[in-house]
Each structure stands twice: as structure tokens, then as C-alpha cells.
C-alpha atoms as a printed R data frame, in Angstrom:
    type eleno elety resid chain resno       x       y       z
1   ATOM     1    CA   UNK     A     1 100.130  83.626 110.604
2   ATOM     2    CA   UNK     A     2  97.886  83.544 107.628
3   ATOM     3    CA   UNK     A     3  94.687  84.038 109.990
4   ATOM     4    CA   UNK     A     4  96.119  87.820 110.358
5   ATOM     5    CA   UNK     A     5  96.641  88.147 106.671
6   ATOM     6    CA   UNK     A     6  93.483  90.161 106.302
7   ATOM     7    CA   UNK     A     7  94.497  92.382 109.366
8   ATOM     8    CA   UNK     A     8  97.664  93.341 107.930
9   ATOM     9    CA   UNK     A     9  95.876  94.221 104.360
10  ATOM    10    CA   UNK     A    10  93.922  96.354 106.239
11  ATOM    11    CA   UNK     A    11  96.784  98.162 107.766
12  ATOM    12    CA   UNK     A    12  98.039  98.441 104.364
13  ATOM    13    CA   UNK     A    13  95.532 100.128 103.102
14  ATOM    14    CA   UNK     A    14  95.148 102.755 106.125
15  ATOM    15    CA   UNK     A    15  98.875 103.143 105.120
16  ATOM    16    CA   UNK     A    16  98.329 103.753 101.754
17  ATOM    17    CA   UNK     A    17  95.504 106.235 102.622
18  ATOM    18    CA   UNK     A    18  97.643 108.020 105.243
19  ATOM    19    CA   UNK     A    19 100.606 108.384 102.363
20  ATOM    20    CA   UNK     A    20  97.747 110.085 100.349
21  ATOM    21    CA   UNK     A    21  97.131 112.741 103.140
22  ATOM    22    CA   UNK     A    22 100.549 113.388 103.602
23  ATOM    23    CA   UNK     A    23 100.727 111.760 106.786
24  ATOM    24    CA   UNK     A    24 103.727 109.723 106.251
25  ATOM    25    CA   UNK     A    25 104.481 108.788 110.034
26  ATOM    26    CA   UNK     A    26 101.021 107.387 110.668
27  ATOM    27    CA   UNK     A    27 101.658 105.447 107.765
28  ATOM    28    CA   UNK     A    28 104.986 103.988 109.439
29  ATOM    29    CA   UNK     A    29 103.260 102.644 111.882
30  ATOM    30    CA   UNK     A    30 100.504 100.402 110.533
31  ATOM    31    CA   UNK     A    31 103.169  99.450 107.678
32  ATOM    32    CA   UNK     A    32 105.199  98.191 110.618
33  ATOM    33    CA   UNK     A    33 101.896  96.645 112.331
34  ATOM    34    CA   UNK     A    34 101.615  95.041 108.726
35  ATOM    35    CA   UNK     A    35 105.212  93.150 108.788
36  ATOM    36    CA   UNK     A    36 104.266  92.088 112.300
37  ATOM    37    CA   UNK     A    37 100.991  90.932 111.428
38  ATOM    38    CA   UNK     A    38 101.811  89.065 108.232
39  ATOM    39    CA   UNK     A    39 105.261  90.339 106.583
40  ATOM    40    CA   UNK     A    40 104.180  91.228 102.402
41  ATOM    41    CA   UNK     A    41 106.672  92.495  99.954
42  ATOM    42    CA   UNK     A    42 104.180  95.387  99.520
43  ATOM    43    CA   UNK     A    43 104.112  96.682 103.177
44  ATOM    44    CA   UNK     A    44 108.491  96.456 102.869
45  ATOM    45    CA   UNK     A    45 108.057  98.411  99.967
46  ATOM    46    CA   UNK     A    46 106.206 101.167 101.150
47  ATOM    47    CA   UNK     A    47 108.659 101.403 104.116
48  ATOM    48    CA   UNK     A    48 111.877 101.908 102.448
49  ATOM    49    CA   UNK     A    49 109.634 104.235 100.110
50  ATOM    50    CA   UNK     A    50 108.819 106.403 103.615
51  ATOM    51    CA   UNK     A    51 112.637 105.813 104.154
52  ATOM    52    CA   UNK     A    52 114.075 107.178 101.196
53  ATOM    53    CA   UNK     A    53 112.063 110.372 101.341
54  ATOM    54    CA   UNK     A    54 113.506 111.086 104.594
55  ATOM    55    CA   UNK     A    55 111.224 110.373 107.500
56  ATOM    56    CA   UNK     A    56 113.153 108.980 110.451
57  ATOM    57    CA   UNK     A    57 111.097 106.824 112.697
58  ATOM    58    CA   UNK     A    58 110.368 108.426 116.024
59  ATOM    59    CA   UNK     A    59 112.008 106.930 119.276
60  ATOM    60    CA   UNK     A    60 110.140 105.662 121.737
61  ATOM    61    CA   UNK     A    61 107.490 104.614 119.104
62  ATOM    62    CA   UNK     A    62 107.279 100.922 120.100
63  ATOM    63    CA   UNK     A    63 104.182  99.392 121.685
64  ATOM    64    CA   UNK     A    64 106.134  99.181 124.509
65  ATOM    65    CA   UNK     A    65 108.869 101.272 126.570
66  ATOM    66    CA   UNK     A    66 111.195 101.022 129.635
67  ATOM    67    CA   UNK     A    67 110.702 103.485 132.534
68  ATOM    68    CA   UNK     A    68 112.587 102.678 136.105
69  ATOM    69    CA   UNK     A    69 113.434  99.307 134.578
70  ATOM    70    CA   UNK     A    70 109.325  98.535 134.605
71  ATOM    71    CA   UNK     A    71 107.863  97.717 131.423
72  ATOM    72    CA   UNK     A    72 104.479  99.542 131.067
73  ATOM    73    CA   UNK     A    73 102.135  99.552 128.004
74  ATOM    74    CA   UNK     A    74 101.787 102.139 126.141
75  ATOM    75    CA   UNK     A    75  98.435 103.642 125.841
76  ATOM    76    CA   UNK     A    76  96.972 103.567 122.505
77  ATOM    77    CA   UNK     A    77  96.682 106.176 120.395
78  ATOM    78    CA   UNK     A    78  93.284 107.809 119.181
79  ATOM    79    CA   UNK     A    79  94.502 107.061 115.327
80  ATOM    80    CA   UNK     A    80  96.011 103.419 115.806
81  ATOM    81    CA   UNK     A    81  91.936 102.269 116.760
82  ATOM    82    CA   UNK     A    82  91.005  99.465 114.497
83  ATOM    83    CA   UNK     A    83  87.805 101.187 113.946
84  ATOM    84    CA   UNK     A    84  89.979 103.739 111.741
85  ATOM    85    CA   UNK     A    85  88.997 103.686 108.524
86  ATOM    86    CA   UNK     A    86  90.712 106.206 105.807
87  ATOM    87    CA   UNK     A    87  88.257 109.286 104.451
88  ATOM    88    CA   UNK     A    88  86.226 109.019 101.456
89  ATOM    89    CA   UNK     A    89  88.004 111.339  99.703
90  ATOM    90    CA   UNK     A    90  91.435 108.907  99.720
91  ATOM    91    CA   UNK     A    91  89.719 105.717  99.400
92  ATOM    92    CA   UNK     A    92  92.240 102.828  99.764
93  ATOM    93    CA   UNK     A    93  93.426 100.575  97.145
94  ATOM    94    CA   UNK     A    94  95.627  97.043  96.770
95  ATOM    95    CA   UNK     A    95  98.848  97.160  94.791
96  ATOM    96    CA   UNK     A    96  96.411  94.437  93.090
97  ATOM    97    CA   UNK     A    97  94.128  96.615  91.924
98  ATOM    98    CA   UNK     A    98  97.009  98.944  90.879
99  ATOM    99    CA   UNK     A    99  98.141  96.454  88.580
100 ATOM   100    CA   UNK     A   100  95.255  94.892  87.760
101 ATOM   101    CA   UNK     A   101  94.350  98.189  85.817
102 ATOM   102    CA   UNK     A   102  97.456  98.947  84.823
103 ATOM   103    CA   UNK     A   103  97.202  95.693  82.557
104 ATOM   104    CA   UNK     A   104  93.693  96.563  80.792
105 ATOM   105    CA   UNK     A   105  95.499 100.002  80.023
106 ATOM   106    CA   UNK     A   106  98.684  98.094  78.357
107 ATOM   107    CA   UNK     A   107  96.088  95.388  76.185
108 ATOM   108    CA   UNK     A   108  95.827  96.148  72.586
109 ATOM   109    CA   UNK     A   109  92.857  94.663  71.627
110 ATOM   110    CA   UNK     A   110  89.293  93.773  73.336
111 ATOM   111    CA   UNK     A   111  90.131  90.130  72.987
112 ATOM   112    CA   UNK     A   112  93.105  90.800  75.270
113 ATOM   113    CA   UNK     A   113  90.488  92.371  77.664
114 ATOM   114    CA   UNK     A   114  88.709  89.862  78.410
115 ATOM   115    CA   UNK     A   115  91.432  86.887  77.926
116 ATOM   116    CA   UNK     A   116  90.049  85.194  75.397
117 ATOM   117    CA   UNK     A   117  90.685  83.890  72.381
118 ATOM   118    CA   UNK     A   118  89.255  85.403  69.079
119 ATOM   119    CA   UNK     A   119  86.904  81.865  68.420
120 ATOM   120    CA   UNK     A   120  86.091  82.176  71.533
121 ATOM   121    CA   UNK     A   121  81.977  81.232  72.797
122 ATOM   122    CA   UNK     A   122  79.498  83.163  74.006
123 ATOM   123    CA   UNK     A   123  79.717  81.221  77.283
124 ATOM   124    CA   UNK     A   124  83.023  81.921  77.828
125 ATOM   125    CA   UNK     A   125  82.967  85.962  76.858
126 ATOM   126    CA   UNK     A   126  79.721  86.198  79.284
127 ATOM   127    CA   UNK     A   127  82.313  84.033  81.961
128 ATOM   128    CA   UNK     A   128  85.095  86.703  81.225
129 ATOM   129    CA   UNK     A   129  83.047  89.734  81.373
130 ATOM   130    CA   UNK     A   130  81.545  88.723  85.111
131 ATOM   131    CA   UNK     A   131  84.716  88.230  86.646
132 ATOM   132    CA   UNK     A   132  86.242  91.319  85.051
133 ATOM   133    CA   UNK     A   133  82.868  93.654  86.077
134 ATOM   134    CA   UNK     A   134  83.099  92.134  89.455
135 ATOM   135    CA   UNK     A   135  87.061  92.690  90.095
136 ATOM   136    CA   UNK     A   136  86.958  96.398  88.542
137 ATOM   137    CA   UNK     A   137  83.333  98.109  89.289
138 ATOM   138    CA   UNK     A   138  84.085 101.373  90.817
139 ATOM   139    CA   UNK     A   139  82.265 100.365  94.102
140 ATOM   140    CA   UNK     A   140  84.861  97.616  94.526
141 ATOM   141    CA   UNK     A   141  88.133  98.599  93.270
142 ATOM   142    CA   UNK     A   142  89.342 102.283  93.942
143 ATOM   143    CA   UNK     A   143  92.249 102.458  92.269
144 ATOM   144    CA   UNK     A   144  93.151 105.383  89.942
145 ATOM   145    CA   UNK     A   145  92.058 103.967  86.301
146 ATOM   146    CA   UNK     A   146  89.356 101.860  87.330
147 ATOM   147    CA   UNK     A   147  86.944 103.725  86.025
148 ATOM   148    CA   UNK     A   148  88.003 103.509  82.668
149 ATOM   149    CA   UNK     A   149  89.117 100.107  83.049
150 ATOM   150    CA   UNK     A   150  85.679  99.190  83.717
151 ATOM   151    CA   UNK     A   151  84.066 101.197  81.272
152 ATOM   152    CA   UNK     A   152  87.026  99.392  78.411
153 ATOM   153    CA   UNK     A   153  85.872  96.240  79.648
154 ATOM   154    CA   UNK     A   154  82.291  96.715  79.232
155 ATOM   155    CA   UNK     A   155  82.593  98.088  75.500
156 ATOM   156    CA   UNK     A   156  84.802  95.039  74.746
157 ATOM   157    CA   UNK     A   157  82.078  92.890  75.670
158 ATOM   158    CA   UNK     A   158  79.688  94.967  74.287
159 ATOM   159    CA   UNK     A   159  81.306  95.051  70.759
160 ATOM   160    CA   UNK     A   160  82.415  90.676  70.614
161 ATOM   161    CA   UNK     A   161  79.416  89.287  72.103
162 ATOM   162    CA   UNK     A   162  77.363  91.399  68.939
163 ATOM   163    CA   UNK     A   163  77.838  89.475  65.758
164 ATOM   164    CA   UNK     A   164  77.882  92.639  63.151
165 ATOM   165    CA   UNK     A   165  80.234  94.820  65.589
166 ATOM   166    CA   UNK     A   166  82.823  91.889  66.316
167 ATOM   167    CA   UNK     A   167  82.786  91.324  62.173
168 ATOM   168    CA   UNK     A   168  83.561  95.500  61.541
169 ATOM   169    CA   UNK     A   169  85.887  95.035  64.634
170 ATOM   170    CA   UNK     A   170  87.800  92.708  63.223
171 ATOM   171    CA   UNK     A   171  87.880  93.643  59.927
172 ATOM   172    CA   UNK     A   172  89.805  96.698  61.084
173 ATOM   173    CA   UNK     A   173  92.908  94.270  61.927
174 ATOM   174    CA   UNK     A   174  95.831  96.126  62.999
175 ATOM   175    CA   UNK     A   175  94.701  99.785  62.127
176 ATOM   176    CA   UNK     A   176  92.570  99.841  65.007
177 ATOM   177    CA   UNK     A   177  93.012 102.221  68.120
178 ATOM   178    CA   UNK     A   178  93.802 101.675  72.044
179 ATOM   179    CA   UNK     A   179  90.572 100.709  73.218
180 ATOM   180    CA   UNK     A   180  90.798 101.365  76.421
181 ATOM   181    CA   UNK     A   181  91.373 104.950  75.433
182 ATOM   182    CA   UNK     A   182  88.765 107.570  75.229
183 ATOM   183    CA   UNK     A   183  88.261 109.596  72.039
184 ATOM   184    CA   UNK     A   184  87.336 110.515  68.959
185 ATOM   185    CA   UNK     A   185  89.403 107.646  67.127
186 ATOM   186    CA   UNK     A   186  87.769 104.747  68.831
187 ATOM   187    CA   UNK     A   187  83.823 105.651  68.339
188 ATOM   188    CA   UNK     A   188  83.101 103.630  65.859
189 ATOM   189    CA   UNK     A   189  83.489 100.559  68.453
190 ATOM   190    CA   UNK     A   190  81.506 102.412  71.221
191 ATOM   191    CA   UNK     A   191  79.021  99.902  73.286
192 ATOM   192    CA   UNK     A   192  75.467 100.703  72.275
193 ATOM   193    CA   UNK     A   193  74.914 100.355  76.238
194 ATOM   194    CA   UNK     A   194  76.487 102.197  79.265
195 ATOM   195    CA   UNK     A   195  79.112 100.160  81.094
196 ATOM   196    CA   UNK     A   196  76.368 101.017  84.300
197 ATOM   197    CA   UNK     A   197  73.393  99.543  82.242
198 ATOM   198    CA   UNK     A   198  75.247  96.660  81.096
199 ATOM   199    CA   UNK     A   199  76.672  95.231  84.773
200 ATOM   200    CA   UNK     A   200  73.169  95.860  85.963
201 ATOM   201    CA   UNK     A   201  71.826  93.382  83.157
202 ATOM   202    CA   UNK     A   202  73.703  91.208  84.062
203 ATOM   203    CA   UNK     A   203  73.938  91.415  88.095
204 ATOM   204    CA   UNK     A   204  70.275  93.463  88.759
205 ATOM   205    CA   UNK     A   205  71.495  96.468  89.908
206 ATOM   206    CA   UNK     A   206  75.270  96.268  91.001
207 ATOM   207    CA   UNK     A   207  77.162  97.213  94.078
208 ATOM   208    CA   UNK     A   208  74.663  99.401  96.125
209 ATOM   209    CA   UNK     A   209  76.491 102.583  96.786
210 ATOM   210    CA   UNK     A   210  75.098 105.729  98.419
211 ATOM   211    CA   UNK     A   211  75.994 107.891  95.005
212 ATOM   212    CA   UNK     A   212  75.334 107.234  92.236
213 ATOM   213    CA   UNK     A   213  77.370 106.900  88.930
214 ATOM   214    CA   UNK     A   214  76.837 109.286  86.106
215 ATOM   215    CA   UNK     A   215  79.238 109.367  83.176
216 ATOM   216    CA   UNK     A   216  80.449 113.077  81.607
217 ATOM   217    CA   UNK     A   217  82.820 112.902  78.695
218 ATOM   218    CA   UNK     A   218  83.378 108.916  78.502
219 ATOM   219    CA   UNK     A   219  84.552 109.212  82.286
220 ATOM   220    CA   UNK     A   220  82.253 108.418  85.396
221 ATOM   221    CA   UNK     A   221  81.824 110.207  88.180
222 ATOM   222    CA   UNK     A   222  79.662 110.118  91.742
223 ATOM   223    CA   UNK     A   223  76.371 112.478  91.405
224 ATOM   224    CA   UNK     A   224  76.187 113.945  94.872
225 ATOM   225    CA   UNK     A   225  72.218 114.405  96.154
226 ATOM   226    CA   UNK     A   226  71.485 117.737  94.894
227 ATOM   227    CA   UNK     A   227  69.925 120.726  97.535
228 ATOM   228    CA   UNK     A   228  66.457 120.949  96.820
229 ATOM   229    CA   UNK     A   229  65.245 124.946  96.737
230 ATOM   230    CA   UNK     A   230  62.527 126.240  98.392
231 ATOM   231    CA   UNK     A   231  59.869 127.434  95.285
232 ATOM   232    CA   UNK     A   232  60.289 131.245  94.277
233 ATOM   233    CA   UNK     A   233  57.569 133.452  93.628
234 ATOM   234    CA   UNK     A   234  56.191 135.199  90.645
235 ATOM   235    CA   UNK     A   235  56.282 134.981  87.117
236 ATOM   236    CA   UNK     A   236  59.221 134.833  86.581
237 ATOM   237    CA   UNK     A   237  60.364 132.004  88.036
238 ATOM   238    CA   UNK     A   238  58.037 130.089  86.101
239 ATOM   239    CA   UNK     A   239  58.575 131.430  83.113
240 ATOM   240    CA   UNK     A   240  62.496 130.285  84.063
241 ATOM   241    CA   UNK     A   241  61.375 126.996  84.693
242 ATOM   242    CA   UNK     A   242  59.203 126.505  81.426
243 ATOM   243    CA   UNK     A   243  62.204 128.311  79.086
244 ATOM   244    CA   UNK     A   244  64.131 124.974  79.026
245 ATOM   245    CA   UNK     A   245  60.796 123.601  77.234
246 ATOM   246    CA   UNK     A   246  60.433 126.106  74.798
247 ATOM   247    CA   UNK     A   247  64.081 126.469  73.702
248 ATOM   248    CA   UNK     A   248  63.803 122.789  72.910
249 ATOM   249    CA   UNK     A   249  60.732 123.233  71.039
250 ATOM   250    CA   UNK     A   250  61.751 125.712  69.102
251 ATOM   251    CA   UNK     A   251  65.270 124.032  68.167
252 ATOM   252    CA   UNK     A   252  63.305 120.858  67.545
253 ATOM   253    CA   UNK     A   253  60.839 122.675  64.939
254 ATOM   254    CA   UNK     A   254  64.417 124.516  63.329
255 ATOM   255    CA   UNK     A   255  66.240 121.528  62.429
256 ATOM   256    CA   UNK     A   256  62.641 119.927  61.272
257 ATOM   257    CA   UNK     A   257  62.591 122.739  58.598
258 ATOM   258    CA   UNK     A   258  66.264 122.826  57.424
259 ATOM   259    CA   UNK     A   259  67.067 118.676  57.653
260 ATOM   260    CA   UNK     A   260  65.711 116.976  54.522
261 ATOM   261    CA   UNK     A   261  62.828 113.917  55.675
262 ATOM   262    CA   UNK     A   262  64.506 110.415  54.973
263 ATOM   263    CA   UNK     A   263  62.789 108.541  52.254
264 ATOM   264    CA   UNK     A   264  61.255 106.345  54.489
265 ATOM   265    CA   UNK     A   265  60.398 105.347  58.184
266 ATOM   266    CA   UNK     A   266  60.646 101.827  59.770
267 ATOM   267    CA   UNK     A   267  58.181 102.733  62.735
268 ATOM   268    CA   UNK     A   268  55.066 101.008  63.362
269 ATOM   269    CA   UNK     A   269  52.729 103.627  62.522
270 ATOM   270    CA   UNK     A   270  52.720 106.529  60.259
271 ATOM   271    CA   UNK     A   271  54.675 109.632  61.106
272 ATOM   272    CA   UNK     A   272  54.842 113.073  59.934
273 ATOM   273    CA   UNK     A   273  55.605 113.197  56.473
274 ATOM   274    CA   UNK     A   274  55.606 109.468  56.226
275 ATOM   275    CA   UNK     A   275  51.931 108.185  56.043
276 ATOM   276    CA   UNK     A   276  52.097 105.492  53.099
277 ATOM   277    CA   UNK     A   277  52.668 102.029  53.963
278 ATOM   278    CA   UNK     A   278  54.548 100.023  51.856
279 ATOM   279    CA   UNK     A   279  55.982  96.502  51.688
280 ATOM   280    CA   UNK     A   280  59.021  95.722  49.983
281 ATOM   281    CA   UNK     A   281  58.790  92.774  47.542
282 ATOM   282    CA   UNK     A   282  61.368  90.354  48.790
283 ATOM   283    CA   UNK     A   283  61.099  89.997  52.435
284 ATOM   284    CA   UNK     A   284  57.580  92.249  52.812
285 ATOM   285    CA   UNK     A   285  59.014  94.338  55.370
286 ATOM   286    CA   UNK     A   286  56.669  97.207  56.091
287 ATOM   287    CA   UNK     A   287  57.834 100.425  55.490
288 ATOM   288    CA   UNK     A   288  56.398 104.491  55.092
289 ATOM   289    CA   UNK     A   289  57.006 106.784  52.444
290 ATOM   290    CA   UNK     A   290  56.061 110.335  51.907
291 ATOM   291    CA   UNK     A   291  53.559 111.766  48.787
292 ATOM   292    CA   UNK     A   292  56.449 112.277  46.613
293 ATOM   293    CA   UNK     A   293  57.994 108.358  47.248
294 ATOM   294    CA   UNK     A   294  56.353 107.466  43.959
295 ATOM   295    CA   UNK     A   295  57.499 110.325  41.604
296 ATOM   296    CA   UNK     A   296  61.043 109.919  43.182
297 ATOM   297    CA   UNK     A   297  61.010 105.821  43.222
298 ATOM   298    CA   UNK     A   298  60.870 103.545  40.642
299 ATOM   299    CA   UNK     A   299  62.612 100.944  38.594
300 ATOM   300    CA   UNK     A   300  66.062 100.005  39.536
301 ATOM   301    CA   UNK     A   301  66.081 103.115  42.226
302 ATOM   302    CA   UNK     A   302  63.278 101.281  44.387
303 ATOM   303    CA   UNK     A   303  64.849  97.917  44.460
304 ATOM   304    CA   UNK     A   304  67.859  99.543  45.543
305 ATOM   305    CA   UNK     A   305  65.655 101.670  48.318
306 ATOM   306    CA   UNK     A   306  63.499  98.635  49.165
307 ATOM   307    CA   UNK     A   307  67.348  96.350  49.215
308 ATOM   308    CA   UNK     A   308  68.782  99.551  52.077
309 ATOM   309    CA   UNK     A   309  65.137  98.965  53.691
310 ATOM   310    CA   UNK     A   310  65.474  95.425  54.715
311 ATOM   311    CA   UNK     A   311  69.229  95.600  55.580
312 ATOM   312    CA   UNK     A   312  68.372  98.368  58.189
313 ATOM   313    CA   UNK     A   313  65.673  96.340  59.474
314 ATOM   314    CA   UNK     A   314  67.297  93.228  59.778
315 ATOM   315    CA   UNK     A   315  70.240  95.221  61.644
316 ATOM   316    CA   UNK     A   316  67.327  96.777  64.251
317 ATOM   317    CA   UNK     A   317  66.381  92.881  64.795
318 ATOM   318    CA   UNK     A   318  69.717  91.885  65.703
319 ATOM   319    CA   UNK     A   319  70.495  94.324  67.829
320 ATOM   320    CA   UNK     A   320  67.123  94.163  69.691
321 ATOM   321    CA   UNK     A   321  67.773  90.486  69.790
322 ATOM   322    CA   UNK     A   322  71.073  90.709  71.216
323 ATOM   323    CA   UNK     A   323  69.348  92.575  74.077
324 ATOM   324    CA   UNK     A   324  66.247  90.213  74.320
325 ATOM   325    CA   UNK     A   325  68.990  87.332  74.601
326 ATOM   326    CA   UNK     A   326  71.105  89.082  77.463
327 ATOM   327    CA   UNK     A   327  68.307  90.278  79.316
328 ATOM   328    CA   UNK     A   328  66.825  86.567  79.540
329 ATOM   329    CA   UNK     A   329  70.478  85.112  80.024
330 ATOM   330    CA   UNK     A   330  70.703  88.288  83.143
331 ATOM   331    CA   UNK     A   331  67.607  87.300  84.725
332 ATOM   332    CA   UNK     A   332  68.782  83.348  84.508
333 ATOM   333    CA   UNK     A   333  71.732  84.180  85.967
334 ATOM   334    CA   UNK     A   334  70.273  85.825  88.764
335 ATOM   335    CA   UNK     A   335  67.883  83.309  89.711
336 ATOM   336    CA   UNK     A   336  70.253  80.756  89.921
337 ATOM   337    CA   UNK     A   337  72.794  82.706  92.303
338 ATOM   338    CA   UNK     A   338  70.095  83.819  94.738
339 ATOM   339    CA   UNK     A   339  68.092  80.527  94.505
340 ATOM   340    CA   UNK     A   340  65.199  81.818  92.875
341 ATOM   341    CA   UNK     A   341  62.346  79.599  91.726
342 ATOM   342    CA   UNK     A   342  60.017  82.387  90.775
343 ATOM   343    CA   UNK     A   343  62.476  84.362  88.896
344 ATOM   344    CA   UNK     A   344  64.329  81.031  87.038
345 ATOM   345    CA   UNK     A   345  60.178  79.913  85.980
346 ATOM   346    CA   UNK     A   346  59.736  83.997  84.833
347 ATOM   347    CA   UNK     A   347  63.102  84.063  82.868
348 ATOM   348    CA   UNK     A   348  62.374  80.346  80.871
349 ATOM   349    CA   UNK     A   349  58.760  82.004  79.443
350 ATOM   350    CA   UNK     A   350  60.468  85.090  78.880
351 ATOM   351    CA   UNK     A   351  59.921  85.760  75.132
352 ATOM   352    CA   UNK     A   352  61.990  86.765  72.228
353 ATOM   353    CA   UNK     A   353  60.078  88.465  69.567
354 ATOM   354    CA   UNK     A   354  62.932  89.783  67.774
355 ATOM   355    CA   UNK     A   355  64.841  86.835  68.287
356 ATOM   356    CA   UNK     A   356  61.898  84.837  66.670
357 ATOM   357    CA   UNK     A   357  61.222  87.241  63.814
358 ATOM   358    CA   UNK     A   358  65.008  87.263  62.961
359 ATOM   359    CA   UNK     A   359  64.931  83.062  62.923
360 ATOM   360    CA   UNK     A   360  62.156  82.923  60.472
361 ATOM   361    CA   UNK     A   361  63.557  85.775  57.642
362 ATOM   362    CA   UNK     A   362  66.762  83.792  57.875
363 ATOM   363    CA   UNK     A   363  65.169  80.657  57.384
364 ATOM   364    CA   UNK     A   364  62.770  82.226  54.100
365 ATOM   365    CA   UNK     A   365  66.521  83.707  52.802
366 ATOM   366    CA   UNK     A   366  68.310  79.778  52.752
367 ATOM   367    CA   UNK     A   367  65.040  78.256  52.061
């Protein structure tokens, strides 16, 4: 019987679909099709569920029936095809699934997330996280909560396999929130990457769907293709279309005037009202200041300015590193799944910079 095991799932789950749409005597019968098939203690469960609400079975409703003492098959009906497949607005789910995310929503911690251990590797958080993304994506598991069950799983990974936000993370001990909750109380352990963004790092792209994901308010939902308009006339349709532009401009040049310009800038080139480079004296990380730095600046108020310049910049290397690392580790992974020499060759000479730069001012800080 096990070889119809996947038959009677799929009943199941036109059952399940069919309790959705209120539909419970369709349901009946592929539940029943189920416990011929391959009896589960989910189909009997949904049964005496359809039972205790008060649907009696109708008579007759066998496959087959009696008539002049011949036994004649009944003919099937449209709905019972096996080519029936539930709507996409009731998409079906496994009692699996169910509780599958009902046990992210009960963990307490990101560690309990993933299932591992707080000294756990690297290896075995990247191990966790692929086997969690692949179980709960949205594309593959339908059941209510997977969203955010997803989306908790990504931020924990997000937050332990980064150094500085697994130290703040668990410095908080006890007195931190749900995470699997949205809200105001958990931001400061929000991923610096989407959930979306991350699973494609790692897997190149994800499930292919037909919609696509967008998130609104820490939840996710399916962007529909949008009607395209036929062009109006006139002026004043353009002058609708370039408004967006010019509101933005003119916000941008507002909060310009009434935000006060940071000391400094870490960019690459000068900026406005940073266009004198500096270097600070310990680590000669280059820097910009405005005309004013060097009324403002000096003494014991510079080495504290120059100490908050190389902190932030050795912060932006680890961070960019921690991307560099799981981009190369995503295209590694890939290549080895689908066999690819090309790829494998492309990801071992992919470089590092960050990576490298970070290496060398930790070596000049122990040396």
C-alpha cells in the first residue's frame, strides 16, 4: 500500500481545499478515497471533523451500486477527475506544514530556529538555514504562517551567521522579544537583507513562481502583473508623470537645509560639504571633513572623532565581508548541486576585497 501513499496525500489535500470552499461533501469523498488508498490519522481526522459538524454522508455514494440485482459502475463524476486540482485562491497544505510553522511561531530564540546550538559553526547554521528555506519558502509550503515563518528564519540566520549582530544578540539574554514576531520591539535584530534576497544567494533565484514576492509591512505578498495604460495626451499628463520627480527633489533639498552635515564622510570621493581628505593617525583610514573640521577638531576631540572614524569603518568591512563571503559560499554551492565546472572555477577566483582589507588591519592591531 505505500506505492498509493502519494495518491492519498493528494486526496488530502483536495479535501482540505474543498473544506476551505465550504464544500464539505466533496471533501467526504476524497477523505474516504484517502483511507482506501492509504488509511492516515490525518484523513480520519478530518472525517469525524465533517461528522461532528453535521454532514451525513449521502446514500448511494459508493463507487458502486445494486440495480435489478446487477452491479453496474458508477460513472464518474466531473469533480472526482484526478486532474482536479484545488483553486489558487485555497492552495492546499499538509498537517506537516501546519505544524511545522506552528513550531517556529512557539521558539523563543533564533538559535531555536534553526536547531542549533549557541557554539554552533558556520557550516552547520548555513546546513540549518537550507533545509529550513527549502521546507518553508512560500512557493513550497502554503500553509497559513509560512510567510512569516520564512521571513523569522531568514533574520535568524541573518543576525548568527554576522559576528557583531550575534554578539548584541546575545548580549540581550533573556530581555529579548519573540522573534518570529513582527514589530517595533524586535528591530534592532532586523536582517540587513530581505528573506527573498537572502534564499536567492544562496539557491540563485528560488522557486520560479509566476508572481512575484514583494514584502509590505514585514509581511509578503504576490505582486500581480500590473495593466499597462495606453499613454494620455497633453500636458498634463506629463506634468503628472514628472510631479513624483520634483516632489522628491524638493523634499530632498528640505531636509538638506534643516539636517546638520555629519562631521565627516567615509565615501571614496569628496561630497558636498565634505571635500578635505584626511587620514586618521592610527589605522590611516581615509576620511572627509568640511572647512570648519579644523576650527571644530582638535586635541583630545579629534582622537576621539578619528577613534568613532575607524570603528564605523571597520563595521562597513565586516558587513561587506560577510556578504563577499556568502555570495562566494552561494555561488559554490550552486556549482556543486548542478555540476558546474564553469561556475565552481568562477566562484574559487572570486575575490574578497573587504575580506582582505579587514585581514590585514586586524593583523597591524595584534601585531
Amino acid at each position: 500500500m505505500e506505492v498509493n501513499r502519494d495518491e492519498a496525500e493528494r486526496c488530502i489535500d483536495i479535501a482540505t481545499a474543498a473544506l476551505t470552499n465550504d464544500q464539505p461533501e466533496k471533501a467526504q469523498r476524497f477523505l474516504e478515497k484517502a483511507q482506501r488508498l492509504f488509511p492516515t490519522d490525518t484523513a480520519k481526522a478530518l472525517l469525524e471533523l465533517i461528522a461532528k459538524n453535521g454532514f451525513t454522508p449521502r446514500q448511494g455514494s459508493s463507487e458502486f451500486r445494486g440495480d435489478t440485482g446487477t452491479r453496474q459502475r458508477q460513472a464518474p463524476r466531473e469533480d472526482t477527475r484526478p486532474e482536479e486540482k484545488p483553486s489558487d485562491t485555497a492552495k492546499p497544505y499538509t498537517s506537516d506544514q501546519l505544524g511545522a510553522v506552528k513550531r517556529i511561531k512557539q521558539c523563543k530564540d533564533f538559535y531555536e530556529i534553526l536547531g542549533v546550538q549557541k557554539d554552533a559553526s558556520e557550516d552547520e547554521l548555513k546546513r540549518s538555514y537550507r533545509k529550513l528555506a527549502l521546507k518553508f519558502h512560500p512557493d513550497k509550503n502554503h500553509a497559513p504562517g509560512a510567510t512569516e515563518a520564512f521571513k523569522a528564519i531568514g533574520n535568524a540566520y541573518a543576525v548568527l551567521s554576522n559576528p557583531d549582530k550575534k554578539r548584541q544578540y546575545d548580549q540581550c539574554g533573556e530581555e529579548r522579544r519573540h522573534p518570529s514576531r513582527q514589530g517595533p520591539e524586535n528591530g534592532n535584530f532586523e536582517a540587513d537583507i530581505s528573506p527573498e534576497d537572502l534564499f536567492n544567494m544562496f539557491f540563485g533565484g528560488g522557486y520560479p513562481s509566476s508572481n512575484a514576492h514583494v514584502y509590505t509591512n514585514g509581511r509578503m505578498r504576490h505582486q500581480r502583473p500590473e495593466r499597462r495604460e495606453r499613454p494620455r495626451d497633453g500636458g498634463l499628463a506629463l506634468f503628472i508623470q514628472v510631479m513624483p520627480i520634483l516632489i522628491l527633489v524638493i523634499v530632498s533639498a528640505l531636509s538638506q537645509m534643516m539636517v546638520n552635515n555629519p562631521p565627516y564622510s567615509l565615501s571614496f570621493r569628496p561630497s558636498a560639504g565634505h571635500t578635505h581628505k584626511r587620514l586618521t593617525e592610527n589605522l590611516k583610514v581615509p576620511y572627509y571633513v568640511g572647512d570648519q573640521f579644523f576650527k571644530e577638531y582638535t586635541g583630545v576631540n579629534l582622537k576621539n572623532l578619528e577613534r568613532t572614524v575607524e570603528d564605523d569603518y571597520i563595521s562597513n568591512l565586516r558587513n561587506n565581508c560577510w556578504k563577499e563571503k556568502q555570495q562566494k559560499e552561494g555561488m559554490l554551492y550552486r556549482a556543486r548541486y548542478f555540476g558546474d565546472s564553469d561556475l565552481y572555477q568562477r566562484a574559487q577566483k572570486a575575490r574578497t576585497p573587504s575580506c582582505a582589507k579587514l585581514s590585514e588591519i586586524t593583523a597591524s592591531l595584534h601585531g
